[in-house]
C-alpha positions in Angstrom: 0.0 0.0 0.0 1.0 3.7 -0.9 1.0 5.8 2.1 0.9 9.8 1.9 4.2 10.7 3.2 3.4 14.0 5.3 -0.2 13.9 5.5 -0.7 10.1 6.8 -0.3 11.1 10.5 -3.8 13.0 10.3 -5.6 11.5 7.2 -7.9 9.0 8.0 -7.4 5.3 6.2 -10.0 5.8 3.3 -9.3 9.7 2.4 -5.6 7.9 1.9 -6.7 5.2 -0.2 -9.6 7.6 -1.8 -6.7 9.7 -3.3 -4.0 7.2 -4.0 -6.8 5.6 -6.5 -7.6 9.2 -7.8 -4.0 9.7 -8.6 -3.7 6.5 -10.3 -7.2 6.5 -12.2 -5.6 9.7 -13.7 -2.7 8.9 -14.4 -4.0 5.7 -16.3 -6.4 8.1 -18.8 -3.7 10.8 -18.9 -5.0 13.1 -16.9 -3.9 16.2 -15.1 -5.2 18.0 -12.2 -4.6 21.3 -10.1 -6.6 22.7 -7.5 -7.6 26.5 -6.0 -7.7 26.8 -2.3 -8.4 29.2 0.0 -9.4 27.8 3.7 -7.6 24.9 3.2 -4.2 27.1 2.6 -2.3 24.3 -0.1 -3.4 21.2 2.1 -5.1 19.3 -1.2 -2.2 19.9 -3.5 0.4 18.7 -0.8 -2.2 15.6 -0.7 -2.0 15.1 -4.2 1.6 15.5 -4.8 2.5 13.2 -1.6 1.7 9.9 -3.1 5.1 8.3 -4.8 4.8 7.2 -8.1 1.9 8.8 -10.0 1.8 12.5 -7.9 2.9 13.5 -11.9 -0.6 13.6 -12.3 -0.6 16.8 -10.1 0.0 20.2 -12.3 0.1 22.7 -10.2 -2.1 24.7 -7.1 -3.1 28.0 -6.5 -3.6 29.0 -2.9 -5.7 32.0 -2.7 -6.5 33.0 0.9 -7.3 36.8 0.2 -9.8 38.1 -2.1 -7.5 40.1 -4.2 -5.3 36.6 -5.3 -8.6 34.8 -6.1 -9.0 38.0 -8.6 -5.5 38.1 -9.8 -4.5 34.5 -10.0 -7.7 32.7 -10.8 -9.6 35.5 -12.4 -12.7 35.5 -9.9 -14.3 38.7 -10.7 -14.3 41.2 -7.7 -18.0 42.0 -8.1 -18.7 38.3 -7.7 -16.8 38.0 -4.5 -18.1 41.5 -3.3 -22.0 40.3 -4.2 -21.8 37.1 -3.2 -19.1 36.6 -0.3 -15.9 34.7 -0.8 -17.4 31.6 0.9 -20.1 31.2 -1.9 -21.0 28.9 -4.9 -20.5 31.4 -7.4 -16.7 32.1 -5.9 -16.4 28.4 -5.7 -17.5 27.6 -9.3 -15.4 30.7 -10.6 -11.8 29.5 -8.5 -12.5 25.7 -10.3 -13.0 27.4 -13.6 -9.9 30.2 -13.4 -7.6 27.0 -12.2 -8.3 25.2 -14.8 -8.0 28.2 -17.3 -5.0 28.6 -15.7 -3.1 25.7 -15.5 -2.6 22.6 -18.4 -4.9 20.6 -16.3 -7.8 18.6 -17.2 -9.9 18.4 -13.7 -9.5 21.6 -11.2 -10.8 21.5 -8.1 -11.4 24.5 -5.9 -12.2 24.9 -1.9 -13.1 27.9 0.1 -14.6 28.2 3.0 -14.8 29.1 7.2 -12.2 26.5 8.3 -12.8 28.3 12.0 -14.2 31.5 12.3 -16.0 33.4 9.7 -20.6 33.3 9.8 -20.8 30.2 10.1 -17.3 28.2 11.0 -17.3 24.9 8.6 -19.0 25.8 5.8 -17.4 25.0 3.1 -17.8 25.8 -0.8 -16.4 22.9 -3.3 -16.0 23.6 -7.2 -14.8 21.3 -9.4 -14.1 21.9 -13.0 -13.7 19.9 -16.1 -13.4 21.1 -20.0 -16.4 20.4 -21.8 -18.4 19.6 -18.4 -21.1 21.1 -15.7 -19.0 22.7 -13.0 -20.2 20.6 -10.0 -20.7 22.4 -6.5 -20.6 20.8 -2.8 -21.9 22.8 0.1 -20.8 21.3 3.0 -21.8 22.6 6.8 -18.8 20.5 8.9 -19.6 22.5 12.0 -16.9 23.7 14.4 -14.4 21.5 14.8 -11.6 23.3 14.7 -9.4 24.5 11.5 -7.3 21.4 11.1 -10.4 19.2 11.8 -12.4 20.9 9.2 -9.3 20.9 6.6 -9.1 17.3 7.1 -12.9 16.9 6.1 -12.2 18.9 3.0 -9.7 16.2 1.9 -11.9 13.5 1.8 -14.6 16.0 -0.3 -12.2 17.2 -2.3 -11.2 13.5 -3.2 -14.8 12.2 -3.7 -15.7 15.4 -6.5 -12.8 14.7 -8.5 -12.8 11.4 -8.6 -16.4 11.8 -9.6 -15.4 14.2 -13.0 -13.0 11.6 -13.8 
């Protein structure tokens, strides 16, 4: 079995295995991925490029934790994160979609979200984007359990949606 190097101590079993199959599915139909995060501050692509032997598959990751880097390096227009909040489906959606137009890669997955504080501390936004596909969306409400409890949740989301536009 393939363990994740850094992250194993605080992943739990299945999120492990969950990505290791990810990783390999996509590397088997050539594909590449990158991800967008903001609450989860890099976590998912240290995930994703922790696994030995297929974390090629992994392009590249944009962590945008302020408004103005969603804007800059993803595109995420300002009036959509002014209108609708930065922890929204619309900002969601529009991270997956500017990662994806911003990278070589094939599946993009975005996160943002109240890790601990915030209106309502773990809610969390998922987008995840693929050419020539329906953006999916994931609104998840993981309560407050702390920021590296809710981070760890995110994984195992994160994992599920883009294993799901493969």
């Amino acid at each position: 079995m393939t363990h994740t190097e850094t992250l194993s101590p605080v992943l739990p079993t299945e999120t492990e295995e969950a990505t290791r199959r990810l990783l390999e599915k996509a590397h088997e139909r050539d594909l590449l991925l990158a991800t967008a995060e903001s609450c989860t501050g890099g976590m998912l692509a240290s995930l994703l490029t922790d696994v030995q032997g297929v974390a090629h598959v992994f392009d590249r990751g944009f962590v945008t934790y302020s408004n103005e880097a969603k804007n800059e390096m993803l595109g995420v227009p300002m009036a959509t994160i002014e209108a609708e909040g930065a922890v929204s489906k619309a900002v969601a959606i529009a991270m997956a979609e500017g990662a994806l137009a911003h990278s070589r890669a094939n599946i993009a997955l975005a996160v943002t979200g109240f890790a601990d504080a915030g209106d309502e501390p773990g809610l969390v936004h998922f987008g995840c984007a693929r050419a020539g596909r329906v953006t999916a969306h994931r609104e998840e409400h993981f309560g407050p359990g702390g920021r590296g409890a809710t981070r760890v949740k995110c994984m195992k989301v994160a994992v599920e949606m883009m294993t799901e536009m493969l």
